[in-house]
C-alpha positions, 0 to 999 in steps of 0.5 A: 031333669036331674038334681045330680047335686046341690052347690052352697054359696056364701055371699057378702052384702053386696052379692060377692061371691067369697065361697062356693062348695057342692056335693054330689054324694049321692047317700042321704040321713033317714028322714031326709030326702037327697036333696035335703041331705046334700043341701044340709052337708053343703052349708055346712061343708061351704061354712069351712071354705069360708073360715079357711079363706078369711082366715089364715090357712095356719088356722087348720084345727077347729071344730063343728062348735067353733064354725057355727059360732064363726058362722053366727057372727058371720051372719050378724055382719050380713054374709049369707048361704044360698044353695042352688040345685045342680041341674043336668039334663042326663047326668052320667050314672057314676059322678 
């Protein structure tokens, strides 16, 4: 089987999901396997999913910064990321 992508998962404490995010891109980051590079842009894609649906959507202009403190104080009240590989048997050649 294939891991044509990875799917990023943001979850209260009670497992609700409030914000989900995958990637397919198929370029990876020098040092990094495919997966690892689409786990990394995943969490930190699915981090402003989250932001934009806790918050207002008038709140369009922020930055890399300012979701990683949001993201550390979403933490510390117990909201958490998982990713999980995207498995097909045969995924096409173009996704």
């Amino acid at each position: 089987m294939k891991i044509p992508g990875v799917c990023a998962i943001v979850t209260d404490n009670d497992g609700t999901v409030l914000a989900s995010r995958v990637d397919f891109d198929r370029t990876g980051y020098g040092g990094f396997t495919l997966e690892e590079a689409q786990r990394y842009r995943a969490q930190r894609f699915v981090r402003g999913v989250f932001f934009q649906n806790m918050t207002s959507p008038r709140f369009v202009k922020y930055d890399d910064y300012f979701l990683d403190q949001f993201w550390k104080m979403a933490e510390a009240n117990g909201f958490k990321i998982t990713t999980v590989p995207v498995v097909c048997p045969s995924p096409p050649e173009e996704i």
